[in-house]
TORLUMRO-378236 format. One record per residue (C-alpha): residue number from 0; chain; x, y, z. Coordinates in nm, 2 decimals. Each point is the difference from the previous one (the first is absolute). Layout:
TORLUMRO-378236
+------+-------+--------+--------+--------+
| resi | chain |     c1 |     c2 |     c3 |
+------+-------+--------+--------+--------+
|  NUM |     A |      X |      Y |      Z |
...
+------+-------+--------+--------+--------+
This chain:
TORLUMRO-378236
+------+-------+--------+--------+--------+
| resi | chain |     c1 |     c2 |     c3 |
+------+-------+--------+--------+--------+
|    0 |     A |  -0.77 |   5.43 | -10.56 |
|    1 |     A |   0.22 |   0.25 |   0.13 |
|    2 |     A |  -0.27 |   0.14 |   0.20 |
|    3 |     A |  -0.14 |  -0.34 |   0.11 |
|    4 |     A |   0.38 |  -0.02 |   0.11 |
|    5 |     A |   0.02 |   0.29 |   0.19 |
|    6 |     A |  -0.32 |  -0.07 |   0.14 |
|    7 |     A |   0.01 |  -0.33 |   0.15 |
|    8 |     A |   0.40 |  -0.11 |  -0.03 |
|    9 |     A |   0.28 |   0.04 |   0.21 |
|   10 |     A |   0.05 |   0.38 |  -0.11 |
|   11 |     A |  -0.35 |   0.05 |   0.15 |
|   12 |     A |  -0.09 |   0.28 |   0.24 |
|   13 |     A |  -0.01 |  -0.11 |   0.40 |
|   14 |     A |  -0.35 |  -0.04 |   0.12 |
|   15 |     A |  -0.04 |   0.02 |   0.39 |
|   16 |     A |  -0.34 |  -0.13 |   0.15 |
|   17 |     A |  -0.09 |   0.15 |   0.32 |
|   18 |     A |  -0.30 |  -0.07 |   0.24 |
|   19 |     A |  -0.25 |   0.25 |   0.05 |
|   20 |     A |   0.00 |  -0.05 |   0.42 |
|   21 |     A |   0.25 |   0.20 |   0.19 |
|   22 |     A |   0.22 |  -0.19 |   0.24 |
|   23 |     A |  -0.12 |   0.10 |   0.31 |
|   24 |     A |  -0.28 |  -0.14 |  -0.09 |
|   25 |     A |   0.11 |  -0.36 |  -0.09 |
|   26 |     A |   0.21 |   0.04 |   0.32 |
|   27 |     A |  -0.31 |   0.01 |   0.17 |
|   28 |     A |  -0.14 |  -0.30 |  -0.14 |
|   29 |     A |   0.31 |  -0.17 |   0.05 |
|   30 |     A |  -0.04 |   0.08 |   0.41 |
|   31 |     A |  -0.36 |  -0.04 |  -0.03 |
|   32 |     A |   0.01 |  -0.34 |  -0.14 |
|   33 |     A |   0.32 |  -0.07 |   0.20 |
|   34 |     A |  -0.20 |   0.08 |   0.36 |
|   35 |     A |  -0.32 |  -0.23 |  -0.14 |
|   36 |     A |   0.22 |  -0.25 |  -0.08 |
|   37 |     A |   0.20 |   0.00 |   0.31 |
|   38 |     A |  -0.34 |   0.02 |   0.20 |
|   39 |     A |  -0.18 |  -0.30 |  -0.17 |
|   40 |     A |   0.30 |  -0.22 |   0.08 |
|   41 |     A |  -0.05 |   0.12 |   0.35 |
|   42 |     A |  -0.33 |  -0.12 |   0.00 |
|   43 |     A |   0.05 |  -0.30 |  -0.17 |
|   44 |     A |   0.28 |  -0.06 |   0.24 |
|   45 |     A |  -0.21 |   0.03 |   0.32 |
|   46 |     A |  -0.31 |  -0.17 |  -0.17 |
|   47 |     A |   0.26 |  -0.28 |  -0.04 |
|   48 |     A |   0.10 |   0.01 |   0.36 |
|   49 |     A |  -0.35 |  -0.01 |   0.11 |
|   50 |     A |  -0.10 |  -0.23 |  -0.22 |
|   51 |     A |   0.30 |  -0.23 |   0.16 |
|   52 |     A |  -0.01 |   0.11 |   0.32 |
|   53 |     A |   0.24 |   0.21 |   0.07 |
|   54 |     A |  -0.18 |   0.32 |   0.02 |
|   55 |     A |   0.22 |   0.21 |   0.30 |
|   56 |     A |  -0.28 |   0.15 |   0.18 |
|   57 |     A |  -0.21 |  -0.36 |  -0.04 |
|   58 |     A |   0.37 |  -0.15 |   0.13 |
|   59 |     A |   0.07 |   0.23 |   0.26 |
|   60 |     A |  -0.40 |  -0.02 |   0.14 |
|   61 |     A |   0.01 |  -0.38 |   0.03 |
|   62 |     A |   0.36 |   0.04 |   0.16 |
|   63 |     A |  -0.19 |   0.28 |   0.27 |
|   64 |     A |  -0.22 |  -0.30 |   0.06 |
|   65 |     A |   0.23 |  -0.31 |   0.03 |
|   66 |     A |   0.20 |   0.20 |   0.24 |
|   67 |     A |  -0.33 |   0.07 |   0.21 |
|   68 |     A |  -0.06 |  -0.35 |  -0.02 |
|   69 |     A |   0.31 |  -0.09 |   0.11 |
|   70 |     A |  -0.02 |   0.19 |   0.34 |
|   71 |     A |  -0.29 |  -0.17 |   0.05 |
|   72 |     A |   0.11 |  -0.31 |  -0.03 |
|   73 |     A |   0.32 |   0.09 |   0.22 |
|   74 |     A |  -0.26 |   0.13 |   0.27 |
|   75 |     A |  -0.21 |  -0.28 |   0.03 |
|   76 |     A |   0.33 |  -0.23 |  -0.03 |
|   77 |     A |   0.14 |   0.19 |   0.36 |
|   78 |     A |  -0.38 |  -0.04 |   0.07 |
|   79 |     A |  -0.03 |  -0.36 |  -0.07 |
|   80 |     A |   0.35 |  -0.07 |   0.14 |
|   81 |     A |  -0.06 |   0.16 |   0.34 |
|   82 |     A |  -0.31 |  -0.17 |   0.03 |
|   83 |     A |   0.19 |  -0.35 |  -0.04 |
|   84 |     A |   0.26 |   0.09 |   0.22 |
|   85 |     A |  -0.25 |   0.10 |   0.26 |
|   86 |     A |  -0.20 |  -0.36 |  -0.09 |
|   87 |     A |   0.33 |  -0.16 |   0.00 |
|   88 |     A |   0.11 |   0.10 |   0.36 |
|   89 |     A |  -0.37 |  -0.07 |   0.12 |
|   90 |     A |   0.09 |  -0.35 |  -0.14 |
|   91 |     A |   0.33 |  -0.05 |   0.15 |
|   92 |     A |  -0.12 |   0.19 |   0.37 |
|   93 |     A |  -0.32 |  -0.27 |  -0.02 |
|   94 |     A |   0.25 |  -0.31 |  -0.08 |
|   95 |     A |   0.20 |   0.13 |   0.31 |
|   96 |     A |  -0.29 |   0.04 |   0.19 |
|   97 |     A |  -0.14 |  -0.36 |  -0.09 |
|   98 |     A |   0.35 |  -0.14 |   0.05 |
|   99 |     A |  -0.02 |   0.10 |   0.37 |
|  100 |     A |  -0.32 |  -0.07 |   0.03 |
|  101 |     A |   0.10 |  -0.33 |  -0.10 |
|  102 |     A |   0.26 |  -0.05 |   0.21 |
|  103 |     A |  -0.15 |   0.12 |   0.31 |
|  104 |     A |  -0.29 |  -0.27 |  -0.08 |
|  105 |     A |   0.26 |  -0.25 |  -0.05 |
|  106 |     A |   0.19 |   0.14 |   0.40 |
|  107 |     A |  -0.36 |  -0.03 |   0.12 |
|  108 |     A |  -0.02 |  -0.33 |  -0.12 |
|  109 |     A |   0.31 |  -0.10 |   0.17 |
|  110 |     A |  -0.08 |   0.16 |   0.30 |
|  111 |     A |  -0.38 |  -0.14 |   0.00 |
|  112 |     A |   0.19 |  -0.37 |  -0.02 |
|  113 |     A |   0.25 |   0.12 |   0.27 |
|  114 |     A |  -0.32 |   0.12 |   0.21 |
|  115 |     A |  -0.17 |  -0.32 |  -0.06 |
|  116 |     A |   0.27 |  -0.23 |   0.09 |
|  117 |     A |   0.08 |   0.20 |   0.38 |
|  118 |     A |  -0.38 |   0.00 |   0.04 |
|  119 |     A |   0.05 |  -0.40 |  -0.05 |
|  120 |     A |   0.29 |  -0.01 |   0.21 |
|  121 |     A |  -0.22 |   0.18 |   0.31 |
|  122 |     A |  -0.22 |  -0.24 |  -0.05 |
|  123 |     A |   0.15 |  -0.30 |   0.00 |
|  124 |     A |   0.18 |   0.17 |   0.30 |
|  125 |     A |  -0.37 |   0.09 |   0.13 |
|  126 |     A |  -0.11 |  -0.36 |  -0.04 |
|  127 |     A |   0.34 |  -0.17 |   0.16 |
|  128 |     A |  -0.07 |   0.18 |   0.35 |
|  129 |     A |  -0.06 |  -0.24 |   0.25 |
|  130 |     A |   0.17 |  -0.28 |  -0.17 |
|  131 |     A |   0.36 |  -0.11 |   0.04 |
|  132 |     A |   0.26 |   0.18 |  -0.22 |
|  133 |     A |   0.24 |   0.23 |   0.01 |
|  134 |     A |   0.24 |   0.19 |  -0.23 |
|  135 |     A |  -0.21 |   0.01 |  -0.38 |
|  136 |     A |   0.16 |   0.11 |  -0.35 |
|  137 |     A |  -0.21 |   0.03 |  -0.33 |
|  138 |     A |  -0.14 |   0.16 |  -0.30 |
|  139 |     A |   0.46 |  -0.05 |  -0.09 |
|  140 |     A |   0.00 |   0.17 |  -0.39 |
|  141 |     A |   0.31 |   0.06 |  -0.18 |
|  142 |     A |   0.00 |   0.19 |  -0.31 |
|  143 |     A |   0.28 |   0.07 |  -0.26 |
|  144 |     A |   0.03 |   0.42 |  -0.03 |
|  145 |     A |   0.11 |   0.16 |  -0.31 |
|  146 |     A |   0.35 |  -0.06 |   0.10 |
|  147 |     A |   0.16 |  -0.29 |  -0.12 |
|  148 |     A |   0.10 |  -0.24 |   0.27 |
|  149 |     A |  -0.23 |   0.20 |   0.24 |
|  150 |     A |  -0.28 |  -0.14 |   0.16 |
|  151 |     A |  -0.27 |   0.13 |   0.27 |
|  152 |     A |  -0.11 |  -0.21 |   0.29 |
|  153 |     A |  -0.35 |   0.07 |   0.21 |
|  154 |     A |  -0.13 |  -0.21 |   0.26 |
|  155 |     A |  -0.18 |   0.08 |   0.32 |
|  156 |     A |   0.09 |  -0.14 |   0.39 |
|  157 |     A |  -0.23 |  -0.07 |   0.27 |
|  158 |     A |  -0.08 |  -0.05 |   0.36 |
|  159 |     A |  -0.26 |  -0.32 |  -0.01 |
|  160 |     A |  -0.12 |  -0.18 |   0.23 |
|  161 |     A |  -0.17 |   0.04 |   0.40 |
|  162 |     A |   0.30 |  -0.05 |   0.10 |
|  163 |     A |   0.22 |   0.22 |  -0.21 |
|  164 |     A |   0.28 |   0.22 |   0.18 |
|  165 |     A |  -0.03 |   0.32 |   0.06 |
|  166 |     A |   0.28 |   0.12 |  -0.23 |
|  167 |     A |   0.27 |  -0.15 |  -0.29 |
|  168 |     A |   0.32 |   0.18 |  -0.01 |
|  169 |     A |   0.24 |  -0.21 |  -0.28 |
|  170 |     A |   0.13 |  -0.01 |  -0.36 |
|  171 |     A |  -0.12 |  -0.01 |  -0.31 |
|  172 |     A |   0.22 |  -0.25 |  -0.21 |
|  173 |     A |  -0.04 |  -0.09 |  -0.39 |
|  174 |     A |   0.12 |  -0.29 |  -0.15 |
|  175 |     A |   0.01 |   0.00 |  -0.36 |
|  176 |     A |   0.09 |  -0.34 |  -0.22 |
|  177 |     A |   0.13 |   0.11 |  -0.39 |
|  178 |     A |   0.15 |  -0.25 |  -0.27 |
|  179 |     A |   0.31 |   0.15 |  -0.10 |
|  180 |     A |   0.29 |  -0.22 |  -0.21 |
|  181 |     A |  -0.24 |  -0.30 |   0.01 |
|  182 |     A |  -0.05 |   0.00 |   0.36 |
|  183 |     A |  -0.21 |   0.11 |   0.30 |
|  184 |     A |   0.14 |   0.31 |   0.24 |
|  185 |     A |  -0.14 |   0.14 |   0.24 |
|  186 |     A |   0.02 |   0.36 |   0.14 |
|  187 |     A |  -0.07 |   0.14 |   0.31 |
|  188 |     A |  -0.17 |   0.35 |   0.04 |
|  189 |     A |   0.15 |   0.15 |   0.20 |
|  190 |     A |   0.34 |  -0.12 |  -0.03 |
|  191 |     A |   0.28 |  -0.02 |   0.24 |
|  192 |     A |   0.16 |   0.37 |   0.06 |
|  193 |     A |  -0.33 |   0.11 |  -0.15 |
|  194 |     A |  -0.03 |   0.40 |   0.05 |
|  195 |     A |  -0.35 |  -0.03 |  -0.09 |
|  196 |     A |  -0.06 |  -0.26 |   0.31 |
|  197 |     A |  -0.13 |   0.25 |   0.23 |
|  198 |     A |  -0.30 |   0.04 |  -0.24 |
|  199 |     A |  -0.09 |  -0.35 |   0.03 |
|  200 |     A |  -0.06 |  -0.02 |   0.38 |
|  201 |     A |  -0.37 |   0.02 |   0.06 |
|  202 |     A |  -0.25 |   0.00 |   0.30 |
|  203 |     A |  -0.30 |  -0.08 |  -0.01 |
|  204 |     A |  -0.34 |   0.05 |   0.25 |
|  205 |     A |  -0.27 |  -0.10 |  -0.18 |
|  206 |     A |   0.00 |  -0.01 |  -0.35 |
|  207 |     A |   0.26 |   0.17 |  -0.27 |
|  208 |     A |   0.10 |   0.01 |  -0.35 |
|  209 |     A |   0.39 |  -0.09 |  -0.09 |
|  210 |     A |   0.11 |   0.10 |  -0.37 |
|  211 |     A |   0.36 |   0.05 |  -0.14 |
|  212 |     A |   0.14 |  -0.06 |  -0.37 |
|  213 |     A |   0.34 |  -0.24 |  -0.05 |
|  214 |     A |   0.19 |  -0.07 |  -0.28 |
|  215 |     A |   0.15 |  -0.33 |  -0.15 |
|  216 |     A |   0.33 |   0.01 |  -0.21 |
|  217 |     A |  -0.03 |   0.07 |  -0.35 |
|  218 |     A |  -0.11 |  -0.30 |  -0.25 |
|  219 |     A |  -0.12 |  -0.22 |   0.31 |
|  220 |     A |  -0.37 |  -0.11 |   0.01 |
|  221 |     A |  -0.17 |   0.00 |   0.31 |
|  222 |     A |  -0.22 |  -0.35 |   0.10 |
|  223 |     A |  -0.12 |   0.05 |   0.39 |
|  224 |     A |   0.04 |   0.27 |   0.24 |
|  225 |     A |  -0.10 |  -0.09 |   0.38 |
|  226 |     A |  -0.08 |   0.29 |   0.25 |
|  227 |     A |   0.15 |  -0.09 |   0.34 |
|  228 |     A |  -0.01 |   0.19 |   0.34 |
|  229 |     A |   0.18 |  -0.09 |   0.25 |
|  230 |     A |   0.05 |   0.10 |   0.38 |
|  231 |     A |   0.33 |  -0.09 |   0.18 |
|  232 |     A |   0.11 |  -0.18 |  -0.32 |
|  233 |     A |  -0.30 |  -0.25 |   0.02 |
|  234 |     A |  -0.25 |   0.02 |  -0.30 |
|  235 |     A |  -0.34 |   0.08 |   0.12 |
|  236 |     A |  -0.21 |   0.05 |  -0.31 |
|  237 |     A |   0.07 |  -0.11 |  -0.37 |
|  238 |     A |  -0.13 |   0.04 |  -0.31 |
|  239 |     A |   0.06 |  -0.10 |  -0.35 |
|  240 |     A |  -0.03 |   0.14 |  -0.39 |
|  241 |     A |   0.06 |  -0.21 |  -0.28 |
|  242 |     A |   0.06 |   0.11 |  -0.33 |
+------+-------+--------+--------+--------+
């Protein structure tokens, strides 16, 4: 018992186990194991990226490209926008264009009217020669302008008739009738103390064309205007508009 004692109880010799392998070598496995380790998570970690989509060179190779793309696109934008700023200003420079031609046509018009109407007025003086007659207004127009109140008057005098004189020296006088207030005015063009009278003397040999524009007072409406000219303060010819 005593030896049993000493043998296995607490009075029993110290035992110390040691490992055959030297440290260095463990240490190596340690570092050895430590670098595979270290190198498989790598793997892992970039297989995961990959697998996800987030590989860098993948990333920064699609990137290359979307920025190519991009300039592309921003070239053929300029491109694209020059070209519809070129179309556009072919598109305003041809509404221009027909807009004159337009209103040339429509001044051509007017003037082919204006032409037909003195070609009827030589006529008519043409086929009064030889008959009695004498001082001859017509073809009288008046138009309102783009001015309010402002109106244009056209009419064209003649020398009818085999026995016409030789020459008309007078005035040109307009009569206009407006309804102002509730009642009927009339104004004479010119007026008295008129600067502009000077303009409306006229002489005439054969045949001539008398225009001139004349305004009525704001918020009247015209009814008639009568064309009057007059020699020695006598009326000689007369003609009337009615509106």
């Amino acid at each position: 018992m005593r030896r049993l004692r000493g043998r296995f109880g607490i009075a029993a010799p110290r035992v110390a186990v040691r490992t055959h392998i030297p440290w260095y070598w463990r240490g190596l496995a340690i570092i050895v194991m430590s670098a595979a380790a270290l190198a498989l998570a790598g793997w892992i970690y970039d297989m995961g990226r990959r697998f996800a989509g987030f590989d860098s060179s993948h990333s920064a190779q699609e990137v290359a490209t979307l920025r190519s793309r991009v300039q592309e696109l921003e070239t053929e934008r300029v491109r694209l926008r020059g070209a519809a700023d070129a179309s556009e200003s072919k598109i305003q420079i041809e509404q221009a264009t027909q807009r004159q031609l337009t209103a040339q046509v429509g001044a051509l018009e007017q003037e082919n009217v204006r032409l037909r109407e003195d070609l009827a007025a030589f006529e008519n003086l043409v086929q009064g020669e030889g008959k009695g007659g004498g001082l001859v207004l017509s073809r009288f127009r008046v138009e309102a302008t783009t001015t309010p109140g402002q109106y244009r008057f056209h009419l064209v005098a003649a020398l009818n008739g085999g026995n016409k004189p030789i020459e008309f020296s007078g005035m040109l006088r307009i009569i206009a009738t407006v309804q102002e207030g509730g009642r009927d005015v009339s104004i004479q063009i010119p007026g008295p103390n008129d600067p502009a009278t000077a303009q409306y003397q006229v002489t005439i040999k054969h045949f001539r064309k008398l225009e001139g524009v004349f305004s009525i007072p704001p918020g009247a409406r015209l009814k008639s205007v009568e064309a009057r000219l007059m020699q020695g303060g006598v009326v000689k010819a007369t003609q009337t508009a009615i509106f």
